[in-house]
N, C-alpha and C positions, 0 to 999 in steps of 0.2 A: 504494500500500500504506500501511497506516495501523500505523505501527509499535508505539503505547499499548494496551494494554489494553481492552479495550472494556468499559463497566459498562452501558449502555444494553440494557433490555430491555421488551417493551410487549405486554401481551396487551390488542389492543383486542375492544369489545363483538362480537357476532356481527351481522352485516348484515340489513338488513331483508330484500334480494334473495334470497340464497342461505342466510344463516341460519348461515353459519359465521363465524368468529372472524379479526382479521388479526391479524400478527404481527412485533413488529420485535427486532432484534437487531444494534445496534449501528445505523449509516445503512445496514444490509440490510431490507426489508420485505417480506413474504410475505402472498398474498392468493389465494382460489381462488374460483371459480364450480363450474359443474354440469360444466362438461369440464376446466377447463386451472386452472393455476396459475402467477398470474405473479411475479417476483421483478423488484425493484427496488433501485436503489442511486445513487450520484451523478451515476456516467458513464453509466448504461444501465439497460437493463430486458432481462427474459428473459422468455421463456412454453415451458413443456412441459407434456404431458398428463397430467393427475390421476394417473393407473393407474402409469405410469412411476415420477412423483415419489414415492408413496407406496409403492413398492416399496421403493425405494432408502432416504425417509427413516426407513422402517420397521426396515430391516438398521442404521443410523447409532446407532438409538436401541439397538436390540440388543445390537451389537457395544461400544457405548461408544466410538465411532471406529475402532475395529479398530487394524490398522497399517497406518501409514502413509497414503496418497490416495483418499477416496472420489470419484469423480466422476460424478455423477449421469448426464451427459453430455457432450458438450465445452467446456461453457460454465459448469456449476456447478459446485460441490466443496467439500469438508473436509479436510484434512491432523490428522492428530495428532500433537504432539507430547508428549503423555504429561502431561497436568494443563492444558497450553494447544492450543488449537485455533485453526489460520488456518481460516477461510470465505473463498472465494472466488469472484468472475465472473469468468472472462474471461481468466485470467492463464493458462492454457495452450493459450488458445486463439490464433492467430496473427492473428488479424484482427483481434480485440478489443485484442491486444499494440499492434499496430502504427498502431492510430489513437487510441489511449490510452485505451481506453475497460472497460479490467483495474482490477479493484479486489479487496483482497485484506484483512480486517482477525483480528484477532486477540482471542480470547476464553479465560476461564476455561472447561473442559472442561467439568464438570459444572454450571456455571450454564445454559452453552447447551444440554447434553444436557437440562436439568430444561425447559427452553423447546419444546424437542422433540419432548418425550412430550409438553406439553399440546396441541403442534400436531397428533400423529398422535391422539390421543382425538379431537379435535375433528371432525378432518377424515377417519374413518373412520366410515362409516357403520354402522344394523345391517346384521345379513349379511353385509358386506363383510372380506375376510379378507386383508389388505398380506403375511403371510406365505405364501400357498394360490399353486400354479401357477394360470392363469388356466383350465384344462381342469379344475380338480377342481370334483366337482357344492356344494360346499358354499364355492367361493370367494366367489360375492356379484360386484355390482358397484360400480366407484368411482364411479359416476357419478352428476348428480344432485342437487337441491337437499340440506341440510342435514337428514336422515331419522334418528335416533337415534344409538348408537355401536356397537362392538362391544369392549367393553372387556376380555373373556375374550379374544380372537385378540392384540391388543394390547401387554398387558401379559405374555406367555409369557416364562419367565424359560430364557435356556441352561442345558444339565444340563452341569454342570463338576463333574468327578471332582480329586480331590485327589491320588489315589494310580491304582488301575485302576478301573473300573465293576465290581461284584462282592465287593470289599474292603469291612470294615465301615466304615461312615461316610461310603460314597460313593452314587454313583445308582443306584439299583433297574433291575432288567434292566426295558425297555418289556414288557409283557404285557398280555393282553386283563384279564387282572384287577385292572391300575391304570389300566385305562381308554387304551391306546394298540391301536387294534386295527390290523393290517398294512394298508400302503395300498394301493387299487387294484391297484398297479400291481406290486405285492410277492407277491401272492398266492401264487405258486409257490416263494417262501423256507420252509425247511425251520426249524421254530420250535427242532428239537432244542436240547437243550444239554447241553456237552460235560461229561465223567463227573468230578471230582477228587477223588482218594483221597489228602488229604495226611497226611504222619507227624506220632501225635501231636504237639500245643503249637506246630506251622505252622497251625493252620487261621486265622487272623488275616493270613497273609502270602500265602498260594497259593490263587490263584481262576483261571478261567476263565468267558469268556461266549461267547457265538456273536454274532460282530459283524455279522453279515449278518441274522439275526432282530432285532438292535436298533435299527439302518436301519431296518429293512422296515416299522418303528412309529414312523418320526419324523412329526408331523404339521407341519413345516415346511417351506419348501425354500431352500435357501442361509441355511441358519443353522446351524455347527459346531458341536455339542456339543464337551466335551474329555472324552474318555475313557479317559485313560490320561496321568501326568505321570510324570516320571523328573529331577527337576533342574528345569532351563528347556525340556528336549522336552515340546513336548506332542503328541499325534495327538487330532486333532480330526476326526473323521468325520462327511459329512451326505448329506443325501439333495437330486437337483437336478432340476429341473426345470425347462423353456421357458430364463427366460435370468437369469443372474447380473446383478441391478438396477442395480450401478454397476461402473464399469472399477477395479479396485482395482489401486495403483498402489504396489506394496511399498517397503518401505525395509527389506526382509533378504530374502535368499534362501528359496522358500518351495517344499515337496516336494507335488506332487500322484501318488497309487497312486490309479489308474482300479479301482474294486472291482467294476464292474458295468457295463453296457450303453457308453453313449457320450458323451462331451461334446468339443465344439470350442472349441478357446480362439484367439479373435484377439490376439495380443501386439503393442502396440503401444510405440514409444518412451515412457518415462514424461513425460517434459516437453514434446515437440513435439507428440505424438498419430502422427506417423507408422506407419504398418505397419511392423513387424518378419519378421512369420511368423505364420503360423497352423498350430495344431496339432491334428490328429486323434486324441484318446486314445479306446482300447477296453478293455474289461476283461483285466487284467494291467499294463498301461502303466505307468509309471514319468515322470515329467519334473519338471525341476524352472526353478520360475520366478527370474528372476535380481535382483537387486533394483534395476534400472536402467528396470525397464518397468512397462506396466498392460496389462492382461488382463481380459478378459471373456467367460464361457461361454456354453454354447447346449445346452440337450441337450433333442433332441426325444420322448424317453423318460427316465422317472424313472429316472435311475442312484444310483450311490451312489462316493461320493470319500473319500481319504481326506486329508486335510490335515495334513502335519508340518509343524509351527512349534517355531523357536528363539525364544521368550518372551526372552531376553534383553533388559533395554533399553540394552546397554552396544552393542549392535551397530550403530543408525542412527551411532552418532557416530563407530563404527571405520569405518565404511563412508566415511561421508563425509571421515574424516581419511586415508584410504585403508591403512590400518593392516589391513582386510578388504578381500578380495574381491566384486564385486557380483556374480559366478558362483561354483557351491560347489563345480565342478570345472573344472580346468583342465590339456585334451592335452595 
């Protein structure tokens, strides 16, 4: 592990072979062809398949790190610590631990995320859509020499509501008249919306929307809008498909309300990768993940999830100081 800072950043030229661009960040190097994408570093090297990698780096740049551990798969990953960022190989993986071949260094948050976006512009082709299930007719392939970009799928900004979705100043309901038409796979959602008669000089505070018509028009998959804040709750609802890109590896207790059809989540130990449990949520379901593990979903039908998150940032350090619970109930 490389405890300083890292300043080192390198967008080198694009390859004559493949026509894309390589990438360094810190002594981490990123480089891809027509299939795979290998990453390199002092002790090792990795190779995973284009389609994966830019799933995963597609939600990183999204999310802004999200919370807590992304791991692309058992051997890559990002941690956030909220303005700095570890990148790592290897260092949860037990084979890579044990023959010393883990390397983990540390970065300013937004220099690397700025490094990020120019990797996903580059290395998305046209057509090609990192946010699209691999079933929708308009996802594109990753595959492939260096073919144009897709800079409208790319740069899609989260709708983050400040107050509820429907209150002045926040996000407009999705409707075919701003261009969000219901997806495939929604067709049978009922677009109503519900009726609110407030008493004069409330109409600024009392809304309602129909959350199930505003899903049914998400055109991304595993990427949480926030649609409602209260303090530091937020509900974040999205819409999912095929498989959540990286094992996210919490650092606060996180609530998932199944709204719709079905998703499986394998829970695994956050630090060793072990199996914990897998779980089978159906619409109505309730669970909540603990902040000790990482998780990753599967839904073989577009469902719809709802995500409650405590935004606090005072929590990873109670957690750790053990001042919090890493379960949000306890028999």
């Amino acid at each position: 592990m490389t405890e300083a800072l890292q300043t080192h950043y390198k967008i080198n030229p694009a390859s004559n072979e493949t026509g894309y661009k390589s990438y360094e960040a810190g002594s981490f190097k990123f480089t891809r062809d027509e299939y795979f994408v290998s990453i390199v570093w002092p002790k090792g090297a990795h190779t995973m398949a284009a389609d994966g990698f830019m799933r995963a780096m597609m939600r990183t740049v999204a999310w802004g790190f999200f919370y807590g551990t992304l791991s692309y798969d058992p051997v890559f990953g990002t941690t956030n610590h909220y303005g700095i960022v570890d990148m790592f190989a290897g260092t949860y993986h037990p084979v890579f631990k044990e023959n010393g071949r883990d390397h983990l260094e540390k970065f300013k948050a937004e220099d690397l995320l700025e490094l990020f976006r120019d990797l996903v512009d580059d290395w998305t082709n046209e057509g090609y859509d990192p946010f699209a299930a691999p079933g929708e007719d308009d996802a594109g392939q990753p595959w492939g020499r260096k073919n144009g970009n897709n800079a409208d799928a790319v740069t899609r900004i989260r709708v983050t509501a400040n107050r509820m979705v429907g209150l002045p100043g926040d996000a407009e309901i999705r409707t075919d008249a701003n261009g969000f038409p219901q997806n495939r796979m929604f067709a049978d959602v009922s677009s109503d919306q519900p009726l609110v008669e407030a008493e004069p000089g409330f109409e600024d505070e009392v809304a309602a929307f129909n959350l199930y018509d505003y899903l049914s028009r998400s055109d991304v998959t595993w990427n949480p809008s926030v649609c409602s804040v209260v303090k530091e709750s937020l509900f974040c609802p999205t819409s999912e498909e095929f498989i959540l890109p990286v094992e996210h590896g919490n650092d606060r207790c996180e609530w998932f309300v199944q709204l719709s059809d079905e998703i499986t989540w394998e829970v695994k130990d956050k630090d060793t990768g072990n199996p914990r449990c897998r779980i089978v949520m159906r619409a109505g379901d309730v669970a909540c993940m603990p902040a000790d593990i990482r998780h990753q979903g599967y839904s073989p039908k577009r469902s719809m999830l709802l995500v409650w998150e405590n935004a606090s940032p005072r929590i990873p350090d109670m957690i750790q100081s053990g001042e919090a619970p890493v379960i949000a109930v306890q028999f």
